[in-house]
C-alpha positions in Angstrom: 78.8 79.1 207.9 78.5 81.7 205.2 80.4 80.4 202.5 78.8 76.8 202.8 75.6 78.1 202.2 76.9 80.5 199.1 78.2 76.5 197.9 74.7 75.2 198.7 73.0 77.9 196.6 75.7 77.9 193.5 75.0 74.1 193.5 71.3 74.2 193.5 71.3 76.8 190.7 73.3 74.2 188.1 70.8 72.6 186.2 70.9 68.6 186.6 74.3 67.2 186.1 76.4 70.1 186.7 77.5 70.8 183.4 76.9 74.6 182.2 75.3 75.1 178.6 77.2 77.0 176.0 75.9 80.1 174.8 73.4 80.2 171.9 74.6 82.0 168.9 71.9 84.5 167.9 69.5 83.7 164.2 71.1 85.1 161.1 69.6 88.4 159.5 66.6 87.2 157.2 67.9 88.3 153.5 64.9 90.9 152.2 62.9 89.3 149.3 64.4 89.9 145.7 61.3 91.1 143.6 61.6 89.8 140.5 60.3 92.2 137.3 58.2 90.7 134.8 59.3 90.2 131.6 59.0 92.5 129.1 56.1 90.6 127.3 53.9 90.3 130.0 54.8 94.4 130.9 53.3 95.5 127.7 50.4 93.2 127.9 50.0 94.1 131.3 49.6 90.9 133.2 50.9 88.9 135.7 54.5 87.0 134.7 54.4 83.8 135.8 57.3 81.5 137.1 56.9 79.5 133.6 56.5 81.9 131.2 57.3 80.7 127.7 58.1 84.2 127.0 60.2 85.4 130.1 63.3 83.6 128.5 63.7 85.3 125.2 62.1 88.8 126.5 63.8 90.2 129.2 62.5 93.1 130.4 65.8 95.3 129.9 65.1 95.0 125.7 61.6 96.1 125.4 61.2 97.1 122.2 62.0 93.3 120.8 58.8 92.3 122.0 57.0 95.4 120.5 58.3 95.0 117.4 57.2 91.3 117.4 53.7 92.4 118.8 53.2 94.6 116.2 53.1 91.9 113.3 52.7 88.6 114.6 50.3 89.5 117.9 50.8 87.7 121.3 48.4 85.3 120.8 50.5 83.7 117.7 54.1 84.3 118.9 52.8 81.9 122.4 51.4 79.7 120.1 54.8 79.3 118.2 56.5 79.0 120.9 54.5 76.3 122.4 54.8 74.1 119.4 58.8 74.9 118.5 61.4 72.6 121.2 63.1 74.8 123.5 66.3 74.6 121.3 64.6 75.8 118.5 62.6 78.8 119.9 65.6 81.4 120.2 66.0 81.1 116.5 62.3 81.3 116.1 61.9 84.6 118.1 65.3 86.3 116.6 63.8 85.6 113.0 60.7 86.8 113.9 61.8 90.3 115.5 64.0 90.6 112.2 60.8 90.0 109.8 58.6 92.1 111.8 61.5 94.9 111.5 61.5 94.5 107.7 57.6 94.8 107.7 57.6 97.8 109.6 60.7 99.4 107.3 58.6 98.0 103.7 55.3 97.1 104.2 55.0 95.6 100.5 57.7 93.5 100.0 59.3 93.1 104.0 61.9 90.5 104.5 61.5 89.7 100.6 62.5 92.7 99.6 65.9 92.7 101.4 66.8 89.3 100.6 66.4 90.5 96.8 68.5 93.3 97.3 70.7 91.1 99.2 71.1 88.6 96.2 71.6 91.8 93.5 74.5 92.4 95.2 76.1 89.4 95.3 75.1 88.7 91.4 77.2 92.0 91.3 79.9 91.0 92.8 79.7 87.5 90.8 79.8 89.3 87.8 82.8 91.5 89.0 84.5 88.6 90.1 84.2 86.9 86.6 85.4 89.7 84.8 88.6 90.6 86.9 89.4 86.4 86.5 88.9 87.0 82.5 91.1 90.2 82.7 93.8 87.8 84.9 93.8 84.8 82.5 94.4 88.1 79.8 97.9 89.3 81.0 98.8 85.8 81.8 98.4 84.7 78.7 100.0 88.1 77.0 102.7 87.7 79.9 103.7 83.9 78.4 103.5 85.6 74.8 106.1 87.9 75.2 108.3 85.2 77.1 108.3 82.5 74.7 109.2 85.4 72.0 112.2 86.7 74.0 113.0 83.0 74.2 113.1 83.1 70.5 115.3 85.7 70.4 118.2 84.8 72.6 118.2 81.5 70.4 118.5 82.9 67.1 121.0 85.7 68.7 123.3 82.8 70.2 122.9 80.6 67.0 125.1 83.1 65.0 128.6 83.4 64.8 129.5 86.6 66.8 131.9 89.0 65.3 135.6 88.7 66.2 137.0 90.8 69.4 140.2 92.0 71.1 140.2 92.6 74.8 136.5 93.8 74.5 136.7 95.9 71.4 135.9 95.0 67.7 138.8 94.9 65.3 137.1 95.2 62.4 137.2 97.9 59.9 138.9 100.2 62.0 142.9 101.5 61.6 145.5 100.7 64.2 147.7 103.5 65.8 150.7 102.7 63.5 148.7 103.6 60.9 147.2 106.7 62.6 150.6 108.1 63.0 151.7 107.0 59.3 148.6 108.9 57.7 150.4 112.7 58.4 153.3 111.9 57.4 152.5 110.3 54.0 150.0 113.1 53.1 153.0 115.4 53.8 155.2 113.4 51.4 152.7 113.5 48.9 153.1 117.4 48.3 156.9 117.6 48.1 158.9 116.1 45.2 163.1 115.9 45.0 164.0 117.6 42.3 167.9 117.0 40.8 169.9 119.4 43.4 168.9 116.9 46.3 166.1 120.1 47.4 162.6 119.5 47.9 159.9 121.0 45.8 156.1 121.7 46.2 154.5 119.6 43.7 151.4 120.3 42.0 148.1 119.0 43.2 146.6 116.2 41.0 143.4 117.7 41.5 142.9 121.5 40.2 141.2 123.9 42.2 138.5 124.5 38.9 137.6 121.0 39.3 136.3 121.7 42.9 132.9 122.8 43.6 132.4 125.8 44.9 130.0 125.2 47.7 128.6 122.4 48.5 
């Protein structure tokens, strides 16, 4: 009796069909809002960035002082206008050329930009001029360096054109004695003072050349 009525109650709680429904997963977390800062144009002039600024893209608000520099010169009024009239490819170039000339202006008020590109153009006359005189100096020594060639070419011609003298085993022959003669030279100048006189003995001979016909000192 008790346990058909627990069935009767189960059964009437099921919703129609008796099939169960899964559990619902619960929402995600809602992400908080990123806050986005305004550029750094729209900082310094103190208004509201809009979400198509023509300035937002080329001053973000981390660099600051591009836009101030820029400001300083040109003005925001003119740099917008620029802007607006320059395609989008073009208008990086546009704003890095003007932060660069409104630097100049600020560093030389007379000549800006002009000045520096003057400067810029000395020195590379300089180094035009440099370059000129160490190619004169080069062609120089080349030319002195195919001088001295040609004339040792000269040189080992004419000194191969002539008969060279005559050699043995390395060492020139001429005008100097042999060792035959070397060891012939004592003995004749020894022979020279002795004469044989009758008895078969040998006698000093006189010397053809008297001592009062020597000098003295020389």
């Amino acid at each position: 009796m008790d346990s058909s009525s627990s069935d009767t109650a189960a059964t009437g709680a099921l919703p129609h069909g008796g099939a169960s429904t899964p559990p619902t997963s619960p929402p995600p977390p809602l992400h908080p809002a990123v806050v986005l800062s305004p550029c750094a144009a729209c900082k310094i002039l103190r208004r509201r960035c809009v979400d198509r600024c023509v300035l937002a893209p080329y001053f973000p608000p981390t660099e600051p002082h591009k836009f101030a520099t820029a400001h300083r010169v040109f003005g925001a009024s003119n740099i917008i206008k620029l802007l607006q009239d320059l395609p989008e490819e073009h208008r990086a170039d546009a704003v890095s050329s003007m932060v660069y000339e409104a630097s100049a202006r600020i560093r030389d008020p007379v000549y800006g930009c002009a000045g520096a590109i003057c400067q810029l153009q000395k020195q590379v006359n300089d180094l035009k001029a440099q370059l000129a005189r160490a190619h004169a100096e080069l062609a120089g020594a080349r030319s002195q360096h195919a001088h001295l060639l040609a004339l040792l070419c000269v040189e080992v011609a004419t000194a191969s054109s002539s008969s060279p003298p005559a050699y043995c085993g390395g060492v020139s022959t001429v005008g100097y004695p042999t060792s035959s003669h070397l060891a012939a030279a004592p003995a004749a100048a020894a022979d020279a003072l002795y004469v044989v006189d009758g008895g078969g003995g040998m006698q000093l001979q006189a010397s053809p050349v008297s001592w009062a016909d020597e000098a003295l000192w020389t």
